[in-house]
Structure formats: C-alpha cells, structure tokens
C-alpha positions, -999 to 999 in steps of 0.1 A, spaced: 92 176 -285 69 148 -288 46 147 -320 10 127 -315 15 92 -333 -24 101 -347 -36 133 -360 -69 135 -362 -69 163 -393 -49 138 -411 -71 111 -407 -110 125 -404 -136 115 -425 -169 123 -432 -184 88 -425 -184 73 -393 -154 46 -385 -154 12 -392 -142 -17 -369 -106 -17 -387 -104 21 -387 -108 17 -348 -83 -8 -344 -58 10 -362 -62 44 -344 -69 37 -307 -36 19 -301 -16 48 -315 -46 73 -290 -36 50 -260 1 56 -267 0 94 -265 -22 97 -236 8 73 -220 33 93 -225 48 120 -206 40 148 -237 7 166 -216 5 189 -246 -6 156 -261 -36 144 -239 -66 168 -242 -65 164 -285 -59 127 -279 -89 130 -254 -113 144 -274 -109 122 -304 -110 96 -280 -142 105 -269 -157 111 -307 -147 75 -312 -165 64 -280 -196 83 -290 -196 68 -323 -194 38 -310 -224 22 -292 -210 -10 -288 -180 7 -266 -181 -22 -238 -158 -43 -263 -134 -14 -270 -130 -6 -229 -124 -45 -226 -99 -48 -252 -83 -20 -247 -90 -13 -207 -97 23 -211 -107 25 -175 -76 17 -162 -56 37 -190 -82 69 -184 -76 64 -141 -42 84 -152 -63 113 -156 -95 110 -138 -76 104 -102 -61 135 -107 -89 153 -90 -84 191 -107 -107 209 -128 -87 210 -161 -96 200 -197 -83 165 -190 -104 155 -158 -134 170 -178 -125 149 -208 -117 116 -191 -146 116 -165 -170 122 -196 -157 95 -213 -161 74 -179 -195 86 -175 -209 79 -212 -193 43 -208 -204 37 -172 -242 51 -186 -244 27 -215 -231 -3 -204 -242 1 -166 -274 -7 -151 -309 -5 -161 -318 0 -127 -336 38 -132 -326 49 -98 -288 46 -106 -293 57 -142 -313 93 -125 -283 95 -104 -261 95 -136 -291 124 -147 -288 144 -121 -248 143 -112 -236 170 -140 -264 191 -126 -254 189 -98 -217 199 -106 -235 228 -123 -249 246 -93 -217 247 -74 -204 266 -109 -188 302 -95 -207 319 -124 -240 329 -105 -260 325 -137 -246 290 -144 -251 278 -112 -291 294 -108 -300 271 -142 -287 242 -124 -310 252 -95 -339 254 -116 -334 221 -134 -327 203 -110 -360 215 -91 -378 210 -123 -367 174 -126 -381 165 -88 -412 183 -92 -417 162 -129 -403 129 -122 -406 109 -87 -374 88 -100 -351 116 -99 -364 121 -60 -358 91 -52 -325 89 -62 -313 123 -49 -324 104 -18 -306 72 -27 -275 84 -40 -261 112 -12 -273 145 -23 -283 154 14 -249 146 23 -236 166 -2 -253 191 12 -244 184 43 -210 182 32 -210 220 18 -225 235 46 -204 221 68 -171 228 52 -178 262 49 -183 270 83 -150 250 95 -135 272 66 -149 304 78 -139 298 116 -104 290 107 -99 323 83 -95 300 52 -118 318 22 -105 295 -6 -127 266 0 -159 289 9 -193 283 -17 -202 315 -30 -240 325 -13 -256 319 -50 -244 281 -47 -259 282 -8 -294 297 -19 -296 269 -53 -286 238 -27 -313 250 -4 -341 255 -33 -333 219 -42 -340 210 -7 -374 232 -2 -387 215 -36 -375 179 -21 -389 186 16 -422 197 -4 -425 164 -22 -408 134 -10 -432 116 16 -402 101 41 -383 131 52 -365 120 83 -332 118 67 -334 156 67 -332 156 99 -289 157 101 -291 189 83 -313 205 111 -282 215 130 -264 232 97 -299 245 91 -304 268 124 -261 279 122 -275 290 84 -305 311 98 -279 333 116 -264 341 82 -263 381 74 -274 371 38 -315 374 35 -320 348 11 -298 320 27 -314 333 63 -353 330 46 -348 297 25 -331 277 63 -358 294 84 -386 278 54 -369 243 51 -371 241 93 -407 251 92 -418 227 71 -398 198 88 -409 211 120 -446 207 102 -439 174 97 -426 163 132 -389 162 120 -364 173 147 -328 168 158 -319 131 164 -328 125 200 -307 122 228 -314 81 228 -302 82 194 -271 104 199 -256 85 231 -264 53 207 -239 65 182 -216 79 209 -211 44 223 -211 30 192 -184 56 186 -165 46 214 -172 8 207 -152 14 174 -123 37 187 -118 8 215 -120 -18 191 -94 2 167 -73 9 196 -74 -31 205 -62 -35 172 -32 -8 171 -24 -32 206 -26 -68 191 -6 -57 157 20 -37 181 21 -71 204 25 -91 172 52 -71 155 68 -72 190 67 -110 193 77 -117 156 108 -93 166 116 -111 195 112 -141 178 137 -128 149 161 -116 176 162 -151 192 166 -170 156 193 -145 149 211 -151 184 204 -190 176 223 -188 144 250 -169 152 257 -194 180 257 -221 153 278 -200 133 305 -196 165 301 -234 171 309 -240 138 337 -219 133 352 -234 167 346 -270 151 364 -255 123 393 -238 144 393 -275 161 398 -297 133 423 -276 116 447 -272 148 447 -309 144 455 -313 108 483 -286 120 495 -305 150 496 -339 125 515 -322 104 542 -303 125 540 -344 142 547 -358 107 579 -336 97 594 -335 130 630 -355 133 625 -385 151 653 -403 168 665 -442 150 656 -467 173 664 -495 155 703 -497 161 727 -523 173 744 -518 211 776 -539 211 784 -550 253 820 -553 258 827 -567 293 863 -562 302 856 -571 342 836 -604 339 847 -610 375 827 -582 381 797 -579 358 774 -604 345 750 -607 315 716 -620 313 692 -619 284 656 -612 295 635 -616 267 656 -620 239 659 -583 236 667 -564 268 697 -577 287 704 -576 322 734 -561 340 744 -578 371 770 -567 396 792 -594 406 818 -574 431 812 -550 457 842 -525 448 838 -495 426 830 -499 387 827 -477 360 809 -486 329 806 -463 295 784 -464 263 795 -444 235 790 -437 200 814 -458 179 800 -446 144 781 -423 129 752 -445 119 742 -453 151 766 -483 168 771 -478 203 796 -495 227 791 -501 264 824 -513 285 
C-alpha cells in the first residue's frame, strides 16, 4: 500500500512555517493528493489547509503550485465526504482572501456556509442556520442585498420545486425534510419584511400557493404570511403580457436551436458529400494510374518478347544459274533486285534452293 511522501507528526512544529519549510512540503502534499492512494487525501487535505491558513500570502502558493486545478480532482466530485468538505474550504478561504473587495460578493462568501447549514438533516443544525441567517438581514443591509444579488430566491425556488417533482413521481430521496422548508421560508418572511424592491419574489408566488396546501401547519402558515405581505405590496404572478413574452421568446430560441441542429446537419451532409466525391475523384486517379502503369509495362513486355525473338538473316547471297538463256532473261533494276524475263512461250520450270547451311541459295 501507498505510504504519504509527508507526515505531518514527523514534521510539526510549534512555530509557524517558513518560506523554505513550504517549499519543501507542498510538493511532496501535491504528490499524494495525485495519486490513486484515497486513504491518502483527507490527511494530505487537512495539512494542506493548515498550511494555507498560515499562510496569508497564499495567492503566490496557488500560482506556483496551481492548487485550483490540482484541488478540481476533488471539488468536482460533487459528494458530501471529508474530501469535498476539505477542498471546497480550502477553495473558499483562497477565493475570500485573494478575491474581491466588492462587499456584496464578499456577503455572498458570508452567507453561503449558512446557507448549506439550513438544508443540514439535523433539525437543530439546520434551525441555527435559520436564525443566523435572519439575524444577519435584519443587522446588515449588505448581506440583503446580496442574498438578492447572488440567487438565494432561486435557491429557493430551486428546493421547492424539486421537491414537488420528487413527490409526484414517488421519489423520497431527494425530498427537504419540513424543518429545512419552514428555515428557507423564515429567511424569506425576514427578506420580504425588509428589502424595499420585492418584485423578484414574485416567481415564487406559484410554489408559494402549491405550499399553502401542505398538511404541515407551519410550512402552510409561514406561505400563507409571505403571500400576504407580497399581496400588501402589489406583488402578484407575472402577467399574462409577460408570460406570452417569455413563451415567444421560448419559441424564438427552440426555433433558432432547431435552425441550428439543420444548418450543422446540412453542413456535415455537404462536407460528406464533398469527402465522398474527393474519394471517388481519387480512386479514379488511382485506376487511371494503375492503367498507365498496366500500359507502359505491356510495352516494356511486348519490346522485350520483340527483342529476343529469332529473326530471319536477310543479308545473304542468291546465286542465278540460268541453264535456258533462250528462254529467260536477266535484268538488274536497281543494282539490287533483278528482273526475270520470259523469253519463250513453252513451259518452264525454275527452282531456288538452299545450297548451304549459312544461307546461299541457288535459283535454276
């Protein structure tokens, strides 16, 4: 079995790291969180994120030795074990100190872990959450504002939501315990009851009335509050106007997506055709070629069956023996042919035959 390459019991001190410590041990860190030893990660992780805390100028450390990417391994595995709570709170105390100043994204970092706390399972746990989180909006108009900047409506909306698509299709796992329900919507009475601009609560309306027909009393009460006061306020439903607005602007993108599905479809179509015909092309070349090939080489054949075939001596001497010359003549027609002329009318014969082997021939 693996063994960690740094152990921390081996190596602690009672005075905080230097520079050099630093260098020395994260290397040997970033090794066993890469390998494929899991019994290794959560120790590595922890002293990982001592080192981190100790260290307030971390932004040079994450450069150096890109911990984001390196703690992605364990943060995009979206499960609630020891390492995603280890990694994502070493993400979040780097992304805190060396984010922005901007106060509305640094409430957002304030309020997020309390957030995570009121969906806890333990009923307690999750009612502290509740309360601090409603004590926070009540105190500080910041944090408000940032609930409302940074999508704790939709959240909301989110939770709601998915529980009753759970509930009608018989699936229990993914439904929020009531005590989660009832601490969401005391966050919501104490926003509706201080932030000016409530108009954006106005998409929950819908989950709001399915949540007043809820058998538990407190979820019922709380719904049946939030409504009131919106309705105070002049907040309903989105209108009509507004709702065939985002239907065509629904069906404005599902057409446009749909145009797009066509053109890619037409272009992979004409980029195959277009490969087809190139392929076609070239195997044509490649036939032509081969038949030039084919062509060229039955001619180097025929030349060379031509070149060792026997031909027949030409060049060999005829000897003319006229026994008759009362009836055959001789005439020489261009120094090399001669011509035979009959003299008599009667019957003649007239022979040529081979006299010798090398090619002398006898006429008489």
């Amino acid at each position: 079995m693996d063994k960690s390459t740094y152990r921390a019991d081996q190596t602690a001190q009672s005075v905080a790291m230097t520079g050099s410590d630093v260098s020395t041990i994260i290397p040997h860190l970033i090794q066993d969180l890469e390998s494929d030893n899991k019994n290794l990660h959560t120790p590595v992780l922890r002293q990982l994120l001592e080192i981190i805390l100790d260290n307030r100028e971390s932004k040079d450390l994450v450069l150096k030795y890109k911990l984001m990417q390196l703690l992605n391994k364990f943060a995009g595995n979206v499960e609630k074990n020891e390492e995603f709570v280890l990694s994502t709170t070493i993400s979040h105390v780097i992304g805190v100190r060396n984010g922005s100043d901007d106060k509305i994204i640094l409430a957002g970092a304030a309020t997020e872990s309390i957030i995570q706390t009121i969906f806890s399972p333990d009923e307690k746990t999750s009612k502290s959450g509740s309360k601090a989180l409603s004590e926070l909006i009540e105190e500080n108009e910041i944090i408000c504002h940032s609930l409302m900047t940074n999508g704790f409506i939709q959240k909301v909306q989110h939770t709601f939501t998915n529980n009753q698509q759970s509930s009608s299709s018989s699936q229990t796992e993914s439904i929020s315990p009531n005590h989660v329900k009832c601490g969401l919507l005391d966050v919501l009475i104490r926003l509706v009851e201080t932030i000016d601009d409530l108009q954006p609560f106005a998409i929950l309306i819908p989950t709001l009335n399915e949540l007043k027909k809820n058998q538990d009393k407190n979820i019922k009460k709380k719904s049946e509050n939030i409504l009131g006061l919106l309705n105070s306020k002049g907040i309903n439903v989105p209108s009509s106007d507004s709702k065939e607005k985002d239907e065509k602007i629904h069906q404005l993108e599902e057409s446009n997506r749909n145009k797009d599905e066509e053109i890619k479809e037409l272009k992979d179509e004409i980029e195959k055709e277009k490969l087809d015909k190139q392929k076609i092309f070239e195997e044509k070349e490649k036939e032509k070629r081969e038949k030039e090939k084919l062509k060229v080489e039955n001619a180097k054949l025929l030349e060379d069956v031509e070149k060792y075939k026997p031909k027949p001596a030409q060049d060999f001497p005829i000897q003319i023996i006229n026994h008759d010359p009362s009836s055959f003549g001789f005439a020489d027609v261009d120094g090399v042919q001669k011509k035979i002329n009959k003299i008599k009318q009667n019957h003649n014969s007239v022979s040529l035959t081979q006299e010798m082997i090398d090619g002398i021939w006898s006429m008489e």
